[in-house]
N, C-alpha and C positions, 0 to 999 in steps of 0.2 A: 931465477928460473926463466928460459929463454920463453918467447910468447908462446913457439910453435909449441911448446907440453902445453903450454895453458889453453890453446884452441885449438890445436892441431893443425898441422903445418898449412895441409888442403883446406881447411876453413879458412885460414886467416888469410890466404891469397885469392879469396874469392871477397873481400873490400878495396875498393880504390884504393886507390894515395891520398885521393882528397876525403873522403870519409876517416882514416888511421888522420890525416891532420885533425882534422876540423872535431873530433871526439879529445884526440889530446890535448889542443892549443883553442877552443872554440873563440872564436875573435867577438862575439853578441853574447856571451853569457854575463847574468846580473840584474842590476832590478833598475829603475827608475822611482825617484821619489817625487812625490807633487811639485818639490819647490825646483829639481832639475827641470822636469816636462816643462813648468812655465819661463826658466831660463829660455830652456828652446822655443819659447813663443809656443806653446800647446797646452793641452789638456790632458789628463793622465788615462790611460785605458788599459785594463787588467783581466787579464782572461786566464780560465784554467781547464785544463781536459785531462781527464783520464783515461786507460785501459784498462778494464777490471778484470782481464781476462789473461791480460802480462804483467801486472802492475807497474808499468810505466806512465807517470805523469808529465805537464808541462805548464810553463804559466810562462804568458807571454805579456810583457809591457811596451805600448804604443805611450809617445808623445804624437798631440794629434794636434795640427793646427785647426785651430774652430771653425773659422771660415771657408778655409779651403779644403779641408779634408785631408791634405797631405800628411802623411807620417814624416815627423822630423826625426824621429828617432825610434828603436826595436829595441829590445832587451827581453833575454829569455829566463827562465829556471826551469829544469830537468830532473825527475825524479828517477832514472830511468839506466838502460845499456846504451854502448857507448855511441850504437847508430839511433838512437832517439837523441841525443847528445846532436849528432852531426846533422841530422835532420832538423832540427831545432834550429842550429846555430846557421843553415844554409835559408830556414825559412824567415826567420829573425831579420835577416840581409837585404833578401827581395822584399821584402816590404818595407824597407826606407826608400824614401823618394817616390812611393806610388799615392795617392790618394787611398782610404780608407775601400770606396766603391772597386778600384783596380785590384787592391789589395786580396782581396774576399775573392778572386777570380784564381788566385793561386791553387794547383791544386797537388797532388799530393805522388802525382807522375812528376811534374813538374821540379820539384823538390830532390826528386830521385834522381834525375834527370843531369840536373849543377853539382849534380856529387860524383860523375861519372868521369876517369879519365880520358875516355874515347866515347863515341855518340854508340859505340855498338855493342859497350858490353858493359852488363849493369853493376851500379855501384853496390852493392848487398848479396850476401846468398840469399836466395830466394826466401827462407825460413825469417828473415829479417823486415820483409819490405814490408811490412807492414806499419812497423815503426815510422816510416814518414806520414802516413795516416792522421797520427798524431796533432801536428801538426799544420794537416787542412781543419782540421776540425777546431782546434783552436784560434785560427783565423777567423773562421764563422762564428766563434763567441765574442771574439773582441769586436767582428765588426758590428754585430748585435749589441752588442755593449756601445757601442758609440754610436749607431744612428736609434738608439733604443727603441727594436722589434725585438720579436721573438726571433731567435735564431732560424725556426724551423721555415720562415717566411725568406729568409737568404739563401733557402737551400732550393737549388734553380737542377740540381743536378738528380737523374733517378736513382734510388740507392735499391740496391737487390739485396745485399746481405747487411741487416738492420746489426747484427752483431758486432761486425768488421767495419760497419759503418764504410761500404763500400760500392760506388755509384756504378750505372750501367755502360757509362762513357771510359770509366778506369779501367772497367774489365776489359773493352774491345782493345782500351790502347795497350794494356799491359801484355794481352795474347799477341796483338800485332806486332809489339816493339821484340818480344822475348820469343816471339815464334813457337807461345806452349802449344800442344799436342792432346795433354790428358787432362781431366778434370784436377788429379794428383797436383800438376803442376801451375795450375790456377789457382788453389789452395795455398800452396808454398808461396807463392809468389805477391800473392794481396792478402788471404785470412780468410777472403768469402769462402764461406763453406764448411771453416772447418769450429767450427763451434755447435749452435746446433742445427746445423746441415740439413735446416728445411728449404734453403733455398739452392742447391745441389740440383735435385730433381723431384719432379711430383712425387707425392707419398705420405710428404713428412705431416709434421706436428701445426702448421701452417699451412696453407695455400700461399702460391705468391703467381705476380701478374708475370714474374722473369724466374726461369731456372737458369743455371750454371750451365747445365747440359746443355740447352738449346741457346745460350749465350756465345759457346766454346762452336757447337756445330756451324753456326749463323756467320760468326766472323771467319770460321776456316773455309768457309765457301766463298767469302767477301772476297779475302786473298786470292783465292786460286783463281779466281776470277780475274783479278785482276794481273795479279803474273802469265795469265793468258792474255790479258790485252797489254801488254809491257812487254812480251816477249820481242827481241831483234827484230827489226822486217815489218813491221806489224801498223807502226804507227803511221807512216807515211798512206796507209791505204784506209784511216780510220776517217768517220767524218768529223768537223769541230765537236760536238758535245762528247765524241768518243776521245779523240784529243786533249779534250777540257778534262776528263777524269783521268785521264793517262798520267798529265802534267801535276795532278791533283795527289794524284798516288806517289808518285815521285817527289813532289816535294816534302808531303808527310812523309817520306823513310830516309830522303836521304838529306834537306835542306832543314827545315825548321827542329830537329834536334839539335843541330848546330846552332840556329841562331836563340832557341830556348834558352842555352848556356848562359847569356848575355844578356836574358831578357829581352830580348826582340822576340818580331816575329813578322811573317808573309802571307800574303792572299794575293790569288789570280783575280785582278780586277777587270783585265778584256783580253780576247785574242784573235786574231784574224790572219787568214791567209795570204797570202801574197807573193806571184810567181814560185810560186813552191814551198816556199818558205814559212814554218809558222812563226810566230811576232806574237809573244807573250809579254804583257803589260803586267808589273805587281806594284802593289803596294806593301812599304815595311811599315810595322807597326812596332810599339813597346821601343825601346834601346835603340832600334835601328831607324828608326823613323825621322830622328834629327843626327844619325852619324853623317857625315859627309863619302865613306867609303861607300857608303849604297848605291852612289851613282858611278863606283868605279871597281872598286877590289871585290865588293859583296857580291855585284851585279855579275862580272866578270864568273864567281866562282860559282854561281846559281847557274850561270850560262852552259858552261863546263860540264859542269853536273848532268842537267835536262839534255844537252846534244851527247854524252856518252850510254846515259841511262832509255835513250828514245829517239832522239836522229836527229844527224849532225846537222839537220836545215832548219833549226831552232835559233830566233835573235830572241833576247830578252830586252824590256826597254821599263824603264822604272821611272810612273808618273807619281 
């Protein structure tokens, strides 16, 4: 039976290529036993998270160097569909070679994000994304499990829907990056909401400090805001702090998705004018931070970017 009967043609080309891989061929699935982690020079860490709501599980195993914190090695198990499988096996990955503290900073965009064939269209139908959720949450157990706190002490991020176990920072970047519209597609797209949807809007069975409603209103004004200050023409007559956010907005939609992929990442760390021209200083951080293209191919294509998305009197200079 060809796949399209089994999910219909339109579902099944709304996953990457790298999701359809990494669900069939997952490269991190399996276990770790005590006497491998200590091969690798580590200590063994075992975590498990649930969905009780999809019945998808996960169990993830760290070899952990003791001293350093470093992960020497990931290893997953999935009880789960096939993008909890690929979400798994993509989060499995990024957390070799990080430290334990780096590690726990993964989040669950992030994840989504390395699954994607292009930075601009997502790797899951929407009714899916949730599944990489998974995932962060399992992070936060293991890292709990190896500096032994209570997990809920690692959790640095606001969460709004306690169900979907999903944070207030997820929500703005999932509306920003997917460009949702309706609360409907806030829902599809992360879970918040759709369980039991006291956190939607005032009403419910609950009070809460965040609705969905005025989460979705707040960020679509954030944007149009800002696609007003980004518009052609525009930047050349703003003053620096106006510039500063211009630059800022730009690099969030069109550079650090790209460099996400890889594990890196960018921050404007000064910027000054001069004879016309603005003179943006960054720093790379993650992946990029010890590549040697940073100072030439990265640089180059960051430049590129900022003078076609905001004016061509843009140099970029990377300290």
């Amino acid at each position: 039976m060809a796949k399209s009967d089994l999910v219909g043609g339109a579902l099944w080309e709304r996953y990457s290529q790298k999701v359809t891989e990494r669900m069939n061929n997952p490269r991190f699935m399996g276990e770790i036993s005590p006497e491998q982690a200590r091969d690798w020079g580590g200590e063994l860490v075992v975590a498990e998270q649930g969905a009780e709501a999809c019945g998808d599980a996960v169990r993830l195993y760290w070899a952990v160097d003791p001293e350093t914190h470093r992960i020497k090695a990931a290893r997953f198990k999935s009880f789960g569909c096939g993008t909890a499988i690929a979400s798994s096996d993509v989060m499995a990955e990024m957390c070799v070679g990080r430290t334990v503290e780096e590690a726990r900073k993964i989040t669950n965009i992030e994840v989504e994000r390395a699954l994607r064939d292009d930075p601009e269209t997502p790797a899951v139908p929407p009714q899916k994304m949730h599944c990489s959720v998974l995932a962060y949450d399992v992070i936060k157990k293991a890292a709990a499990g190896f500096l032994k706190v209570d997990a809920e002490e690692l959790e640095e991020e606001e969460i709004v829907c306690e169900c979907a176990r999903v944070s207030l920072k997820t929500l703005k970047e999932v509306i920003r990056i997917n460009d949702l519209k309706t609360l409907t597609e806030v829902t599809h797209f992360t879970k918040a909401g759709g369980f039991c949807k006291s956190c939607l809007r005032p009403g419910g069975h609950e009070s809460r400090k965040h609705y969905l409603e005025d989460i979705l209103k707040e960020t679509r004004a954030e944007m149009e805001r800002e696609r007003l200050l980004n518009s052609p023409g525009d930047f050349s007559s703003l003053n620096l702090i106006r510039r500063h956010k211009a630059v800022e907005a730009a690099l969030e939609n069109s550079v650090r998705p790209l460099l996400f992929k890889d594990g890196g990442s960018v921050e404007v760390a000064d910027m000054t004018m001069e004879e016309g021209r603005t003179v943006i200083f960054l720093n790379f951080g993650g992946s990029c931070a010890g590549c040697a293209a940073r100072f030439s191919g990265t640089r180059s294509l960051i430049e590129e970017k900022l003078r076609q998305e905001l004016d061509p009197l843009i140099d970029v200079v990377i300290v």
